[in-house]
mmCIF file as gemmi writes it, N, C-alpha and C atoms, coordinates in Angstrom:
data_model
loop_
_atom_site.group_PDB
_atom_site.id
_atom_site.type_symbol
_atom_site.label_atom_id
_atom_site.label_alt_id
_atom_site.label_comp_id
_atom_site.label_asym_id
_atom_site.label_entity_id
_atom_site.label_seq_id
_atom_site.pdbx_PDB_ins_code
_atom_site.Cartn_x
_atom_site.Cartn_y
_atom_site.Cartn_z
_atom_site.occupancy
_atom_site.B_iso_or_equiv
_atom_site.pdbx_formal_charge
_atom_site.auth_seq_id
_atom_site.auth_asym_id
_atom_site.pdbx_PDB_model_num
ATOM 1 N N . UNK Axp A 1 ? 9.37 124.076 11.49 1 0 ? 1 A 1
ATOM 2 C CA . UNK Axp A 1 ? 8.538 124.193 12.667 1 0 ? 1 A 1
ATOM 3 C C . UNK Axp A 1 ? 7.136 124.647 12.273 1 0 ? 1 A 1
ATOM 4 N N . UNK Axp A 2 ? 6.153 124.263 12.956 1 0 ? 2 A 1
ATOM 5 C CA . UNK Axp A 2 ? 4.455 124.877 12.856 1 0 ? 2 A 1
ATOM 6 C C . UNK Axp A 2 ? 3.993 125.384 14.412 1 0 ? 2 A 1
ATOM 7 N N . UNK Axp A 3 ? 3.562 126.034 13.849 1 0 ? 3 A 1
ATOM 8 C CA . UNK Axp A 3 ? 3.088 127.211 14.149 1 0 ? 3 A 1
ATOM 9 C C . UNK Axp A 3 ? 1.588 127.178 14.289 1 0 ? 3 A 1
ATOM 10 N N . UNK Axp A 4 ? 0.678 127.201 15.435 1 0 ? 4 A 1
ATOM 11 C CA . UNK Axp A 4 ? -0.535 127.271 14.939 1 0 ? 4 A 1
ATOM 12 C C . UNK Axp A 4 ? -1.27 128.991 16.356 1 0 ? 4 A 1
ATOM 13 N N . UNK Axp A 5 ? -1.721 129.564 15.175 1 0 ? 5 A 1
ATOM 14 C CA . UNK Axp A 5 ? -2.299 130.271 16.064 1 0 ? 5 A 1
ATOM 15 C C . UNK Axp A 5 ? -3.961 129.884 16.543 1 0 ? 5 A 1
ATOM 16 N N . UNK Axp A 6 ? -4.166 130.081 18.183 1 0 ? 6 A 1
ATOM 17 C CA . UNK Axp A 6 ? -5.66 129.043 18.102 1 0 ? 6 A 1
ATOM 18 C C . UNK Axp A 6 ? -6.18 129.947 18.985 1 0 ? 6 A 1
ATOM 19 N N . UNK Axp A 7 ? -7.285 129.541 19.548 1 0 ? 7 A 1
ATOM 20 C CA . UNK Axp A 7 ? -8.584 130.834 20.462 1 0 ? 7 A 1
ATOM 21 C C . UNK Axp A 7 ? -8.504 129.685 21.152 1 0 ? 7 A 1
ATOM 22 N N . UNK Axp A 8 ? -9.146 129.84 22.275 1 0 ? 8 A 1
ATOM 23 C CA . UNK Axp A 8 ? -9.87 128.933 23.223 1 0 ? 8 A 1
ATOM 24 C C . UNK Axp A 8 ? -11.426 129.051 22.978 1 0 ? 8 A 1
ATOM 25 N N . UNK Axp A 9 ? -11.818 127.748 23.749 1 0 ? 9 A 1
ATOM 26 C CA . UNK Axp A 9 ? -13.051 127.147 22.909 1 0 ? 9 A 1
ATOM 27 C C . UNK Axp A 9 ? -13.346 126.908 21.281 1 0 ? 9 A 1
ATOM 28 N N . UNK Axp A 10 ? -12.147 126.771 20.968 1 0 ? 10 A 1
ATOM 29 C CA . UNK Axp A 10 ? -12.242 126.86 19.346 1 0 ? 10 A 1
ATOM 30 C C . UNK Axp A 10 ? -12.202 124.911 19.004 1 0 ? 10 A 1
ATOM 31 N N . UNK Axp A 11 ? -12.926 124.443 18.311 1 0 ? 11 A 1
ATOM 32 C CA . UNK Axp A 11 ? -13.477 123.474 18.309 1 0 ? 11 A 1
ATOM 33 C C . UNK Axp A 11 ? -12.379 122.978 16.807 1 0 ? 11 A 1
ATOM 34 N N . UNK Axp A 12 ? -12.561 124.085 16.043 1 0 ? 12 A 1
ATOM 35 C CA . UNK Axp A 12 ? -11.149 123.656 15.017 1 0 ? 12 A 1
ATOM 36 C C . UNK Axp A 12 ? -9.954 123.542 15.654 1 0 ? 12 A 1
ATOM 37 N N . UNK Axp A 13 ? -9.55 124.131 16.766 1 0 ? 13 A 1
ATOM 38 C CA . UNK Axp A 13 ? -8.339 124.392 16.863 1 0 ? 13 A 1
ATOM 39 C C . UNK Axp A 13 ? -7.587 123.432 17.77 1 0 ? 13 A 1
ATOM 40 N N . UNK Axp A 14 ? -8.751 122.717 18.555 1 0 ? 14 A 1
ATOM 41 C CA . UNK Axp A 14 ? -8.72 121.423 19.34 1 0 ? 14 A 1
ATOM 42 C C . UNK Axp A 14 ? -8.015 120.243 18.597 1 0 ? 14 A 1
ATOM 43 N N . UNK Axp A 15 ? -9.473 120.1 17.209 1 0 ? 15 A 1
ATOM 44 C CA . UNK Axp A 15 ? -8.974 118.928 16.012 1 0 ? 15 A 1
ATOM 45 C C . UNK Axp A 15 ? -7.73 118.996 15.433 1 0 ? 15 A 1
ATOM 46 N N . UNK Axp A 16 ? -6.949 120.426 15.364 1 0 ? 16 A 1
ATOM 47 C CA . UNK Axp A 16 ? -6.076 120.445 14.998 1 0 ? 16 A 1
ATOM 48 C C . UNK Axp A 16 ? -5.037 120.05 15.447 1 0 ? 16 A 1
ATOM 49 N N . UNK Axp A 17 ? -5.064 120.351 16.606 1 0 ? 17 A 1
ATOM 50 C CA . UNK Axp A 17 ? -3.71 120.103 17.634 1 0 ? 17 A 1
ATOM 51 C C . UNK Axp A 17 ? -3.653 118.645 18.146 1 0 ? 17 A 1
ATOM 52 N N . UNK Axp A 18 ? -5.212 118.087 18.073 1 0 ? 18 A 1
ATOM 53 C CA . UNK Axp A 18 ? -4.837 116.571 18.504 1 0 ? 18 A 1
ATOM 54 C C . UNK Axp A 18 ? -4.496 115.96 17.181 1 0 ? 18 A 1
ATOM 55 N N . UNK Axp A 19 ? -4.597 116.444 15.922 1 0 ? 19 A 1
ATOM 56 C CA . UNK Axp A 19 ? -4.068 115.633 14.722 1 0 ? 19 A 1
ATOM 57 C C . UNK Axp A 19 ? -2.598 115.502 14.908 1 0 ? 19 A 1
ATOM 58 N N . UNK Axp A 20 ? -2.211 117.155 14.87 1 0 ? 20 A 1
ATOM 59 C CA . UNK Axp A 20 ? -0.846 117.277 15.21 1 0 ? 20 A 1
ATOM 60 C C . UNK Axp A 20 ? -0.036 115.921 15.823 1 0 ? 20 A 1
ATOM 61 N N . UNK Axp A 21 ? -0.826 115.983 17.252 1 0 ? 21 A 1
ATOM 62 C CA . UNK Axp A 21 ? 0.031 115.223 18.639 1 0 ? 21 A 1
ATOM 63 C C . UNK Axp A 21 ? -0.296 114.104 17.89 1 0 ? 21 A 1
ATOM 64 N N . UNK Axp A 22 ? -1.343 113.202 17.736 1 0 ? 22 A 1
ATOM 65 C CA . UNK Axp A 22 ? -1.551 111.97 17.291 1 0 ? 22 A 1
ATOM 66 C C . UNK Axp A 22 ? -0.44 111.439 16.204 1 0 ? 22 A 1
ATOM 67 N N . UNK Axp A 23 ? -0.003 112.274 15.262 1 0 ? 23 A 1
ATOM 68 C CA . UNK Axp A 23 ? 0.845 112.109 14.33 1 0 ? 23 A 1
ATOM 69 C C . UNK Axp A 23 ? 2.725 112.518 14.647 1 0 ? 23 A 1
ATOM 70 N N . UNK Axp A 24 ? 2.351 112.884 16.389 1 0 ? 24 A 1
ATOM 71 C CA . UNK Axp A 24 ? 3.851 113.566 16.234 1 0 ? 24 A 1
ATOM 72 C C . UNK Axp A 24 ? 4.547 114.366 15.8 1 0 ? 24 A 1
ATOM 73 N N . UNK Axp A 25 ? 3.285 115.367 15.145 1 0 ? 25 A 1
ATOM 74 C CA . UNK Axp A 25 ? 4.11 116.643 14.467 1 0 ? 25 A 1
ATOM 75 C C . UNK Axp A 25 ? 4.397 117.486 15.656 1 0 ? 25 A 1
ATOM 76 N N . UNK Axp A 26 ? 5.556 117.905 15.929 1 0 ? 26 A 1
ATOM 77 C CA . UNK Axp A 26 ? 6.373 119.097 16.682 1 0 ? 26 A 1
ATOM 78 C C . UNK Axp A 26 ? 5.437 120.323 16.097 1 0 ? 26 A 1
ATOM 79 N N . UNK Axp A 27 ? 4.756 121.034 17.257 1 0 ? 27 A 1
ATOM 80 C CA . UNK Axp A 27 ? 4.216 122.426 16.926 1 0 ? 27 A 1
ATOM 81 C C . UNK Axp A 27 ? 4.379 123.832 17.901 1 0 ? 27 A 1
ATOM 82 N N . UNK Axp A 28 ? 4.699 124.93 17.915 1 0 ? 28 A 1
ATOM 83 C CA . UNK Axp A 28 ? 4.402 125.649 18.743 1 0 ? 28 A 1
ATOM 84 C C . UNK Axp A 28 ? 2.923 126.186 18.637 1 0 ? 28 A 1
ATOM 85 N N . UNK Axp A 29 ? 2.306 126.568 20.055 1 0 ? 29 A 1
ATOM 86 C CA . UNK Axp A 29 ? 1.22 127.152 19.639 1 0 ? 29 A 1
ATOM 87 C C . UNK Axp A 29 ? 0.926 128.245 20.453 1 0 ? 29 A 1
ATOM 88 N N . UNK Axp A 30 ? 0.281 129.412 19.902 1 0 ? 30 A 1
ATOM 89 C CA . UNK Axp A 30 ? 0.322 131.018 20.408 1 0 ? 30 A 1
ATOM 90 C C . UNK Axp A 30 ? -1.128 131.518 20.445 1 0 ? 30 A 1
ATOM 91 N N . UNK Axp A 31 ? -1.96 130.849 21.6 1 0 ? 31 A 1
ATOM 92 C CA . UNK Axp A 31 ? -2.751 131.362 21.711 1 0 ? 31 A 1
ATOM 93 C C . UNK Axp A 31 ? -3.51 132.832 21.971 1 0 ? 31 A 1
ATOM 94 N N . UNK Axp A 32 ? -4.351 133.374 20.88 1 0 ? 32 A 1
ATOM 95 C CA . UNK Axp A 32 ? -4.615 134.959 20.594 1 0 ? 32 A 1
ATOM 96 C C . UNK Axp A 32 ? -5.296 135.264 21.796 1 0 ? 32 A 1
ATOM 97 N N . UNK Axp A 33 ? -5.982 134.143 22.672 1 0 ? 33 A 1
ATOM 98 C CA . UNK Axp A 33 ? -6.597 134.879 23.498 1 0 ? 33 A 1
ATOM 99 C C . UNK Axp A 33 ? -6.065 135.386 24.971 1 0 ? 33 A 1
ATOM 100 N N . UNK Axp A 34 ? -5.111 134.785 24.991 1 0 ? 34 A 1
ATOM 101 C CA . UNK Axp A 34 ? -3.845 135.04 25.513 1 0 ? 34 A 1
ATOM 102 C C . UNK Axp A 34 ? -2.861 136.012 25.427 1 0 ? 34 A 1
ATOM 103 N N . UNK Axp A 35 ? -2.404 136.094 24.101 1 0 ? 35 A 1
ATOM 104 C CA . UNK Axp A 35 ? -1.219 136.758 23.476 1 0 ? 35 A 1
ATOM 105 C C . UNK Axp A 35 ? -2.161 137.738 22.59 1 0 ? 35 A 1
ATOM 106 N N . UNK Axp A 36 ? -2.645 138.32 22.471 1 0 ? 36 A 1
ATOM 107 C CA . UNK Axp A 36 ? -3.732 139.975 21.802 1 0 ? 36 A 1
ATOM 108 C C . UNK Axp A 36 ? -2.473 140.074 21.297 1 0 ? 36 A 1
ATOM 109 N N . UNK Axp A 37 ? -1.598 140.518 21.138 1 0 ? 37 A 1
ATOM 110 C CA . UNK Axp A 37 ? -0.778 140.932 20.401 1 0 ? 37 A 1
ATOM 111 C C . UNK Axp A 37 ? -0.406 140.18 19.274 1 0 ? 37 A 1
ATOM 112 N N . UNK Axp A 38 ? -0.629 139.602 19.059 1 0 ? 38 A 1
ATOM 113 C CA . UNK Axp A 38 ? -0.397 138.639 17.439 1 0 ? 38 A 1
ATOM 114 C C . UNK Axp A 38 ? -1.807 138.57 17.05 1 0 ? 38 A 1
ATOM 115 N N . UNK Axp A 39 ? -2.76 139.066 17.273 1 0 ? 39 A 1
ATOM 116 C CA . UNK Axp A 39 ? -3.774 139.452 15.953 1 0 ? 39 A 1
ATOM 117 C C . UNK Axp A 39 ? -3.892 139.876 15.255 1 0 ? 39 A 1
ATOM 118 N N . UNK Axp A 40 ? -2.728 141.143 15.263 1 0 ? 40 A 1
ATOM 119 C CA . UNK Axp A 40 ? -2.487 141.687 14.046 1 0 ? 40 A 1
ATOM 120 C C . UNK Axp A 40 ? -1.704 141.421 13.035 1 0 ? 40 A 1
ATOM 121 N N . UNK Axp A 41 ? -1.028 140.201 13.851 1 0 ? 41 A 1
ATOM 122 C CA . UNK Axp A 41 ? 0.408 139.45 12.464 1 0 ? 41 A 1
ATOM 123 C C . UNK Axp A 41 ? -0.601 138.833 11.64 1 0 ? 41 A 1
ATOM 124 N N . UNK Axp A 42 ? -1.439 138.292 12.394 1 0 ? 42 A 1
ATOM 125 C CA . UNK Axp A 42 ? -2.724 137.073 11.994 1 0 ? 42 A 1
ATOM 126 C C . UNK Axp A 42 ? -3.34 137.484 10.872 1 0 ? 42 A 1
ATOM 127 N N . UNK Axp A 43 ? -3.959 138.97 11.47 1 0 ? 43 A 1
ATOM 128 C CA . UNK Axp A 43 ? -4.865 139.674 10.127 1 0 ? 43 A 1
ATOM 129 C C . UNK Axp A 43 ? -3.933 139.994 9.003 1 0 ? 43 A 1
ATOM 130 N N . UNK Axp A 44 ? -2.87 140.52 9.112 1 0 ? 44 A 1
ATOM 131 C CA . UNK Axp A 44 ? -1.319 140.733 8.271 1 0 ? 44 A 1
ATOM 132 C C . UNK Axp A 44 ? -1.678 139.578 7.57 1 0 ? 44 A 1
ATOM 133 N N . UNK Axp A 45 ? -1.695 138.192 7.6 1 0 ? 45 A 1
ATOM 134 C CA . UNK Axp A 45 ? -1.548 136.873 6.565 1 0 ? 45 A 1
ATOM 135 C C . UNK Axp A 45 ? -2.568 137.11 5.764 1 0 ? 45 A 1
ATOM 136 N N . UNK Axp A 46 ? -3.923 137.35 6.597 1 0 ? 46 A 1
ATOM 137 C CA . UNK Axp A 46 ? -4.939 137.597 5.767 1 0 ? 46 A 1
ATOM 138 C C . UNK Axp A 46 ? -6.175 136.641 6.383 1 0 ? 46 A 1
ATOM 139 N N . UNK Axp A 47 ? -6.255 136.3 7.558 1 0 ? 47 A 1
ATOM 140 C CA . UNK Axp A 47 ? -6.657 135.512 8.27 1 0 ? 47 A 1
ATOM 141 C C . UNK Axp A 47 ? -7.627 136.24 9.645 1 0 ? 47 A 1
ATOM 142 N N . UNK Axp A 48 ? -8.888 135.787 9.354 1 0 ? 48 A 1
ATOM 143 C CA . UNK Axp A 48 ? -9.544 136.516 10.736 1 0 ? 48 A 1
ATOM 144 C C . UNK Axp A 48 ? -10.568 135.294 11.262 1 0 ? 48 A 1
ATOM 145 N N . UNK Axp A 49 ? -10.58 134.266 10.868 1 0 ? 49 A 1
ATOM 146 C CA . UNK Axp A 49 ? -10.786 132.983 11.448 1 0 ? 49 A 1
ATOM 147 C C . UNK Axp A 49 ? -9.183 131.707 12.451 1 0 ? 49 A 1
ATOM 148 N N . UNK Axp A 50 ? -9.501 131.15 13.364 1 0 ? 50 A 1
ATOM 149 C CA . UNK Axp A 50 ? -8.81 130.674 14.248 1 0 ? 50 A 1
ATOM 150 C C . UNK Axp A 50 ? -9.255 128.74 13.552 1 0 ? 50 A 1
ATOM 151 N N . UNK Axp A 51 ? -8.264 127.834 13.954 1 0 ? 51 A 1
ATOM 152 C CA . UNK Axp A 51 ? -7.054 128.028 13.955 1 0 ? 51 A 1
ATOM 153 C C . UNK Axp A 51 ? -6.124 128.82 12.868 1 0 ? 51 A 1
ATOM 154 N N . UNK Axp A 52 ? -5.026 129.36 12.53 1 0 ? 52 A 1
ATOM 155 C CA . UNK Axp A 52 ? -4.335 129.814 11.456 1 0 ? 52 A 1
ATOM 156 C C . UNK Axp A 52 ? -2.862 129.034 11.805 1 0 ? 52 A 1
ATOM 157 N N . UNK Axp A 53 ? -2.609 127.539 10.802 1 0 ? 53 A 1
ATOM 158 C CA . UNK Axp A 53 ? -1.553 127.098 10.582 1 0 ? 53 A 1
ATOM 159 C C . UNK Axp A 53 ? -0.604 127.579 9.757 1 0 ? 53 A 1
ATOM 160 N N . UNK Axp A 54 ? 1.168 127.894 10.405 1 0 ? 54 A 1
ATOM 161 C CA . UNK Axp A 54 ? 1.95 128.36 9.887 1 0 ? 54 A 1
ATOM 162 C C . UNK Axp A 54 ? 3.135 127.988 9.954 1 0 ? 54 A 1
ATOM 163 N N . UNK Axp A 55 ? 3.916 127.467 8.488 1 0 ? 55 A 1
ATOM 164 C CA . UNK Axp A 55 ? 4.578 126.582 8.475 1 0 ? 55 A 1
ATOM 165 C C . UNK Axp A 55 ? 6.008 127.324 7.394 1 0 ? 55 A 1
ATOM 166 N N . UNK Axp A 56 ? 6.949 126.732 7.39 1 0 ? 56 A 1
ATOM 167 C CA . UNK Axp A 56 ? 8.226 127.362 6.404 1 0 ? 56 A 1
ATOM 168 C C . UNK Axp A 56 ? 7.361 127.336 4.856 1 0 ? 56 A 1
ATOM 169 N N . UNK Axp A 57 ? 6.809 127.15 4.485 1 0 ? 57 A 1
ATOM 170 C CA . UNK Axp A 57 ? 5.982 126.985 2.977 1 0 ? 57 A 1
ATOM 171 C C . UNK Axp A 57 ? 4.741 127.442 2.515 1 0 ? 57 A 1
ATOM 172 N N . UNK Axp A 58 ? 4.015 127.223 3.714 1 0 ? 58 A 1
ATOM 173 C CA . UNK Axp A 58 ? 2.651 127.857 3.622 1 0 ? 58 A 1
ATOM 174 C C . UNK Axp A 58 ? 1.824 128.2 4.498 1 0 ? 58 A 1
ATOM 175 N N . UNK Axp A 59 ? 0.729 128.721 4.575 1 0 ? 59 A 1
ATOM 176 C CA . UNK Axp A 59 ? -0.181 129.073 5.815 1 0 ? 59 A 1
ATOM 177 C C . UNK Axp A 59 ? -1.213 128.751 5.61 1 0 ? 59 A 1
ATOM 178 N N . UNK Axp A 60 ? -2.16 127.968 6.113 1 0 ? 60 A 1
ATOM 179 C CA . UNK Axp A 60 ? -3.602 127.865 6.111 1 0 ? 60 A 1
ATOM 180 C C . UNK Axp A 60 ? -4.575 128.488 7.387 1 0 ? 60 A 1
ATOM 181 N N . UNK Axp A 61 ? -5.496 127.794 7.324 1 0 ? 61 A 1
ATOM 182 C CA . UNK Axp A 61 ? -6.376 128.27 8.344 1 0 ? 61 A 1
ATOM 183 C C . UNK Axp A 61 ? -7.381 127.377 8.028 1 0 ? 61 A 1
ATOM 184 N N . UNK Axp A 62 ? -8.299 126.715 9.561 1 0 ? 62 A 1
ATOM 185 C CA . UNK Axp A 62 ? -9.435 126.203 9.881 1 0 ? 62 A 1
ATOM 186 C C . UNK Axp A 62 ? -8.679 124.287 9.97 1 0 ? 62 A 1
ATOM 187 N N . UNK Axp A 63 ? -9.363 123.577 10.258 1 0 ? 63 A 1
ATOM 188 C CA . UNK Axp A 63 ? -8.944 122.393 10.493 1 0 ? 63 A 1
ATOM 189 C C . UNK Axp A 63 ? -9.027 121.362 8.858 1 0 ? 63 A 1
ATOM 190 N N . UNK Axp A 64 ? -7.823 121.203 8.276 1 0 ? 64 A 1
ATOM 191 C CA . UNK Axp A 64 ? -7.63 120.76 7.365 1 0 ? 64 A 1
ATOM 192 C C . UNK Axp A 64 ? -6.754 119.56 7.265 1 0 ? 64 A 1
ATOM 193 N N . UNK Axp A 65 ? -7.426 118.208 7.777 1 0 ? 65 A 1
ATOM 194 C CA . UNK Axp A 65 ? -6.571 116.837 7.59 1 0 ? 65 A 1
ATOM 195 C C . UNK Axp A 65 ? -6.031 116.963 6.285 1 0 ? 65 A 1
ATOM 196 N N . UNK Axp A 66 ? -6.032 116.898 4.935 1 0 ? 66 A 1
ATOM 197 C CA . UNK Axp A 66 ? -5.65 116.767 3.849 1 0 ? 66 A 1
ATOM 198 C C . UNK Axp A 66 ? -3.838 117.665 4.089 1 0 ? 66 A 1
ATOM 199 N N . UNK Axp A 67 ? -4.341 118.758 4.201 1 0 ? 67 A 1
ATOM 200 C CA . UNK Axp A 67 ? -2.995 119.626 4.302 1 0 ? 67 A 1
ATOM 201 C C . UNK Axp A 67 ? -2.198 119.379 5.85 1 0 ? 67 A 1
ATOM 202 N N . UNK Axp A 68 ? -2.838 119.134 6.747 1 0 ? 68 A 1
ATOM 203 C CA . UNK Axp A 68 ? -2.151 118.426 7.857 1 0 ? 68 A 1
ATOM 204 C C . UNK Axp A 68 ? -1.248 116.975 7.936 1 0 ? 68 A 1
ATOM 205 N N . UNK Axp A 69 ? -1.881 116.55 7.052 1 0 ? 69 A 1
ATOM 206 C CA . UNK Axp A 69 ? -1.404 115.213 6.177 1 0 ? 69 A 1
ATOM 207 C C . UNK Axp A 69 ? 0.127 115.686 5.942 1 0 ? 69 A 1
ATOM 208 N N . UNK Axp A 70 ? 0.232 116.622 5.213 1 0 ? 70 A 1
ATOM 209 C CA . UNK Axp A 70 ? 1.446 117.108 4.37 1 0 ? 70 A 1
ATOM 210 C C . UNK Axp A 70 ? 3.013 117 5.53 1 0 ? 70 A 1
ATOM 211 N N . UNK Axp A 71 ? 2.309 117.6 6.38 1 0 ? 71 A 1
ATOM 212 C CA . UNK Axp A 71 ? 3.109 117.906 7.72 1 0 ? 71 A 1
ATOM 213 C C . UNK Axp A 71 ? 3.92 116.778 8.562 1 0 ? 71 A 1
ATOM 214 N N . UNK Axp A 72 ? 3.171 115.722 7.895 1 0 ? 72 A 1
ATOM 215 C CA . UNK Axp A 72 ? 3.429 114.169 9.007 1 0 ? 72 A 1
ATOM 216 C C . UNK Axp A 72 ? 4.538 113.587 8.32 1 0 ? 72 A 1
């Protein structure tokens, strides 16, 4: 499963999620500006930029087709 944590008005986090859908990747998504309480799991990864993708293998962050690729 993925996981993406995203902000609103976040312009990465848009590209991300329509890559996602376009490709059919299954994602949950937990928006921080919403849910304040998972900013601190967020900063925990090591992450203080939005989107932060999180997956059984690895975690990234910011809008990355190459590694979104991986996912499809």
């Amino acid at each position: 499963m993925v996981t993406i944590y995203s902000k609103n008005n976040c312009v990465q986090c848009k590209m991300t999620k329509r890559f996602l859908e376009q490709h059919q990747v299954d994602f949950k998504e937990i928006n921080l500006d919403e849910q304040p309480e998972f900013i601190e799991y967020v900063k925990g990864l090591g992450f203080s930029a939005a989107p932060v993708i999180e997956t059984i293998s690895e975690t990234f962050s910011g809008f990355q087709p190459a590694k979104l690729k991986t996912l499809v």
